[in-house]
N, C-alpha and C positions, 0 to 999 in steps of 0.2 A: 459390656465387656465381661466376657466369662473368666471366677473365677484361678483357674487354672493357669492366666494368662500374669498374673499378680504376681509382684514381689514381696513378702512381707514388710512393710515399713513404705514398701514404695524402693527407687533407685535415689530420688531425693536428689535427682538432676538438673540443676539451673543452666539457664538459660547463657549466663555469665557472670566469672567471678573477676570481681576488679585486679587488678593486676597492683595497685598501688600495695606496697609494704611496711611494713615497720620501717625498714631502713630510709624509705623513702620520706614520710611522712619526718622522719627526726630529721634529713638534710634540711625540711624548711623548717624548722623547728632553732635546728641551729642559725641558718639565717635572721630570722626573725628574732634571734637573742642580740645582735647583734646592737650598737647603739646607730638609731636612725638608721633601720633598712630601707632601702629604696623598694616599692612594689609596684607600683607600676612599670610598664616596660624598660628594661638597659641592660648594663650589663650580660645579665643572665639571659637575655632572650637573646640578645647579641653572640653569647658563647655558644649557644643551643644551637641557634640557626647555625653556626659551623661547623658545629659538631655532627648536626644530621647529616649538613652537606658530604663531609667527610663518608658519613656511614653509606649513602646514596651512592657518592660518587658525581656527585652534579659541583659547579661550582658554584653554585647563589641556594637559598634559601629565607623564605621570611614567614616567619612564625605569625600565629593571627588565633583567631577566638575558635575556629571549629572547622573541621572538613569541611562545610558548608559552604563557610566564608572563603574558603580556597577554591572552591566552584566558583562561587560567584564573581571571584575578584580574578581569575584568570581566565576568562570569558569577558570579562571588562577589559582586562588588559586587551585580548586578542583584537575587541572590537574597537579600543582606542585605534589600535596601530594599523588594524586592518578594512574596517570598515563593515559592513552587515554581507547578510549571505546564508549560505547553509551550514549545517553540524550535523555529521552524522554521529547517532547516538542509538544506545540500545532500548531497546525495549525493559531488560533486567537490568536494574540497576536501581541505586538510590535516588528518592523523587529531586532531592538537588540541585543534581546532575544537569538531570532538565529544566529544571525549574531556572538556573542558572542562564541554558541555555536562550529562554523565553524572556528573562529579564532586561537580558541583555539586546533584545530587539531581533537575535538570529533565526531562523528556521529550522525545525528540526526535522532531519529524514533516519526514519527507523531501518533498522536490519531484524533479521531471527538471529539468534544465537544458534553455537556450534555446540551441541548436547555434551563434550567431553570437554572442554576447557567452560562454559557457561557464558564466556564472554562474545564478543560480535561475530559471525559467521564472516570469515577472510574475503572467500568468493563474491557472497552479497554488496560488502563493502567497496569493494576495489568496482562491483557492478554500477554501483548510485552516486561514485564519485563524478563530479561535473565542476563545470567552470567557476560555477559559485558557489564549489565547497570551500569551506574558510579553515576546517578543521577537521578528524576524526577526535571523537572525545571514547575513548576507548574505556571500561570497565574489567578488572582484574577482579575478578566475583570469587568473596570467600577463598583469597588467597591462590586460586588458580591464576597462572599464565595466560593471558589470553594474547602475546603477541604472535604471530609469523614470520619467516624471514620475507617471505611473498609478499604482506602486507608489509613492509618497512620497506622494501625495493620501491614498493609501486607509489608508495606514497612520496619516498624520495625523488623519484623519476618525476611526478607530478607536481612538485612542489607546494607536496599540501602538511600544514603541520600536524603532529600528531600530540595529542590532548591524553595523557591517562591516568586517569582515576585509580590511584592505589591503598584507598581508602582504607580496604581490607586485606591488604595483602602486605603489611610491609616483611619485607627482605626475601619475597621471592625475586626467582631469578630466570633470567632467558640468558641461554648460551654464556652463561657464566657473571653475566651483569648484573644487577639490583633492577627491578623494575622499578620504572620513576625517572629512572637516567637514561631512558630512548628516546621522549619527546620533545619537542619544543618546552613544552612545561608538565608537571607533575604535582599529583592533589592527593596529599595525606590527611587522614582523621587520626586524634590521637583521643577519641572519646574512652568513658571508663573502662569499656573491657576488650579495648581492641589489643594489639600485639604490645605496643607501648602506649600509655595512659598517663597524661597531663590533664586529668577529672574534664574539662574539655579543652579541645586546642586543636587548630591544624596547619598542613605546613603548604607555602605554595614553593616549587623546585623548580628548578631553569640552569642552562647552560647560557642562557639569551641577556644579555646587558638591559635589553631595551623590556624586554618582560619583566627582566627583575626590578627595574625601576621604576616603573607603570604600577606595578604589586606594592610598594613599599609606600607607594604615594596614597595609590586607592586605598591602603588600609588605613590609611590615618587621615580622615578627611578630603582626601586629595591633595595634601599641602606639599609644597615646593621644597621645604628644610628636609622632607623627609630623603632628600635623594641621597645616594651615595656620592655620587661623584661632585666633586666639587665646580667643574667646567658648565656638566649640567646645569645646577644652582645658578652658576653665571649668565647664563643665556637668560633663565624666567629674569631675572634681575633687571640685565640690560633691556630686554624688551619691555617691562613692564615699571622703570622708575617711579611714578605716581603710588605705588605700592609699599608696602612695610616688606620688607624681606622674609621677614617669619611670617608672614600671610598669605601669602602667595597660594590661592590653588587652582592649582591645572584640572583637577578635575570636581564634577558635582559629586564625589565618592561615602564614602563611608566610615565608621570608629569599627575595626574588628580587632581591635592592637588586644593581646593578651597581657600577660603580667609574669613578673619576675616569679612569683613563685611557680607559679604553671611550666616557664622554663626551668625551676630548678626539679622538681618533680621530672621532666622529662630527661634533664641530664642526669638524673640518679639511676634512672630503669636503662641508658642508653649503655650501658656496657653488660647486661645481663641478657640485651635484646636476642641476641644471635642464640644461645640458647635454651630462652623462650621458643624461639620460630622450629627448631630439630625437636623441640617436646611435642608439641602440635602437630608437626608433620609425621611425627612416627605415632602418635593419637591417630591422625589419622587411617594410616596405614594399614593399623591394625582395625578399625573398622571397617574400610572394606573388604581388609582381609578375608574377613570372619562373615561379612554377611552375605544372602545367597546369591550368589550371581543371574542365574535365571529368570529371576525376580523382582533383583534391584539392580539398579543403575550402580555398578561399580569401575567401571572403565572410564574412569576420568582421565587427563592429562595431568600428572601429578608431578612431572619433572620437573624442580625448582619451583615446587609450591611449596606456601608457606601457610597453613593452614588456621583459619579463622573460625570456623566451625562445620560443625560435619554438613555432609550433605546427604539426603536419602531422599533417593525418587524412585518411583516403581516404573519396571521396564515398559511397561507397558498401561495402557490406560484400565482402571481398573476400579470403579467408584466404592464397589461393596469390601473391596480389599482396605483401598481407600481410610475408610471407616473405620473399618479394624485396627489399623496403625494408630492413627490418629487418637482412639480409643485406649489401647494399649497403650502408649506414651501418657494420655493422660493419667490412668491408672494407676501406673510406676511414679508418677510423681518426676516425668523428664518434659523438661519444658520443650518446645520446639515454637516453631515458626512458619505457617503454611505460606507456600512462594518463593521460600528463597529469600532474598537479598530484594526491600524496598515490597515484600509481599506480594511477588510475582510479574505480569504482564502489567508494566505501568500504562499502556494504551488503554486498560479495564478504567481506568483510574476517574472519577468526576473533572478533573482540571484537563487531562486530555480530550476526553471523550467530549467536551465543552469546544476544543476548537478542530475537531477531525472530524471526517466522515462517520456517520454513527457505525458501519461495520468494520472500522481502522483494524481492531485488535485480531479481526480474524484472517487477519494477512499472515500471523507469525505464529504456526503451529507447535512451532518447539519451544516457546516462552509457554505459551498456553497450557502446552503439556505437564509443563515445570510447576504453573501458576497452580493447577487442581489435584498435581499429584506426587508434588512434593514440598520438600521442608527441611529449614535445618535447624541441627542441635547443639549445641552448646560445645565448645572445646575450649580448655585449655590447660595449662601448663600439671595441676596441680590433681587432674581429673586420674583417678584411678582408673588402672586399667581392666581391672575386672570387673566394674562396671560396662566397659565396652564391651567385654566377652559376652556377659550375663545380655545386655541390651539386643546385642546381632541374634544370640540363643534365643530370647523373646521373638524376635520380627522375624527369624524362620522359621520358628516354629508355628506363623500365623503364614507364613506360605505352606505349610505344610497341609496343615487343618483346611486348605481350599485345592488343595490335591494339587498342587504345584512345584512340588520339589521334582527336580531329575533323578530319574530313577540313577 
């Protein structure tokens, strides 16, 4: 790295700063003065879960240990009530995701993504839907929008539910909604430096009675007490007498229950959330404002995103340029990410490439694209802006040096 290309000191750019506060950390603080506070799950996860709901716009919510576990337990859900089959699913996205899908006994069929939202390619998707798809599991990448009105028509028309991962994106929006309240169900991460941070925690979302109660069972061993509805309770009851009533479990499930403090941490940052998300989003902004167009990928879909961190990918394939970035960034001291969201084309990945075709990954040209020539960097709330100036001034002037600027 030449050089010329240095900032002194470095930009001293991280990757992610925790979202948690002073203020936040004294709500549990106060709680815990309390005499005999409850920490495991109640109340508090109880008020949380409605308080997102609220913020969503869904009617159910159930709070649980991590985005993950909201993968995996609504993909459990779907195959309690639905039975096995296919999931279409991206290529970019967090390993999860898929993983979720795999566990769960489903099939996964991949699409390319659409290079300006980052999420699944509409055309492709609505192309690979068949008789035994059982769901679309959709990915909102880094706070883009990845829905369409075409893909919600066609999926309605079809009767196939829709799955989406808003892992990174909470309080973006399509046509004026919250993403997360389109689908059958909805999978938030609220890990340390996402938009809202409960250190870890995630949320599974539903307008669906029968998901939400499928969710609230599987995360706490599968037991029968955990249901809402009281008539439900009755039924396991009546069919199963020989039973202890608190024992009851319908399903072989799992413990992802979070904890009272986790929800109070979350309900301290949930009134400051909305704007957090307008900091970010005009962070954003202003870095593609600023950087070269020609050069780099600036033409995202950015209407009613809610941005998680930046994104920078080169227009064009370019290894030696490549380099240069990648060089540069290290040099400033700005952390990045090569791939994007999950480190690019998950078909690259050993656990895929173990049960696909061994040339799978080279079906989806515009993942691939993503995977070796690009990255993202850190955003959020508290990030000076003149470091995004000085940062765009760095990476054109390293298009410039390779004779690439428009005249």
């Amino acid at each position: 790295m030449e050089v010329k290309h240095m900032v002194r000191d470095g930009l001293d750019w991280p990757l992610m700063r925790d979202n948690v506060t002073r203020g936040d950390l004294d709500a549990v603080i106060d709680y815990l003065r309390q005499d005999e506070p409850i920490l495991t799950h109640s109340r508090q996860v109880r008020a949380f879960e409605r308080e997102w709901s609220d913020w969503v716009g869904v009617k159910y919510s159930v709070f649980m240990s991590s985005g993950s576990s909201a993968n995996l337990l609504t993909l459990a859900a779907l195959k309690a009530l639905t039975g096995g089959g296919e999931i279409i699913v991206p290529p970019l996205t967090w390993v999860s995701d898929i993983a979720a899908v795999l566990h769960c006994g489903f099939e996964p069929v991949f699409v390319d993504i659409d290079p300006h939202t980052l999420g699944m390619d509409t055309e492709q998707v609505i192309a690979k839907l068949t008789s035994r798809t059982r769901a679309v599991f959709l990915t909102h990448v880094l706070g883009y929008n990845a829905l369409t009105q075409e893909l919600l028509d066609e999926l309605r028309r079809r009767h196939v539910p829709l799955i989406e991962d808003v892992c990174e994106s909470h309080g973006a929006t399509f046509q004026g909604r919250r993403l997360g309240s389109f689908g059958l169900a909805s999978n938030f991460s609220f890990y340390y430096a996402h938009h809202l941070s409960t250190i870890e925690g995630g949320m599974v979302c539903t307008n669906d009675e029968d998901i939400y109660e499928t969710v609230r069972m599987l995360r706490s061993h599968g037991m029968v007490r955990e249901l809402d509805a009281i008539e439900h309770k009755e039924e396991y009851w009546e069919a199963h007498p020989d039973l202890n009533p608190d024992f009851i479990f319908a399903y072989p499930a799992w413990n992802v229950r979070s904890t009272e403090i986790n929800a109070i941490m979350g309900r301290s940052q949930l009134p400051r959330l909305q704007d957090n998300v307008e900091q970010r989003t005009e962070n954003l902004m202003l870095f593609l404002n600023n950087l070269d167009p020609n050069v780099y990928q600036t033409d995202f879909a950015t209407e009613g995103s809610s941005n998680y961190a930046f994104t920078l990918i080169l227009k064009q394939p370019d290894a030696e340029l490549w380099k240069q970035v990648a060089a540069c960034l290290r040099a400033n001291r700005v952390e990045f990410r090569r791939g994007l969201s999950g480190g690019g084309n998950q078909l690259r990945q050993p656990y895929l490439r173990r049960l696909l075709p061994p040339d799978e990954y080279k079906k989806y040209p515009r993942v691939d694209h993503v995977h070796f020539y690009g990255c993202y960097i850190g955003n959020y709330p508290t990030l000076p802006q003149e470091k995004i100036l000085r940062l765009c001034e760095l990476l054109n002037g390293l298009a410039q040096g390779r004779g690439r600027r428009a005249a």
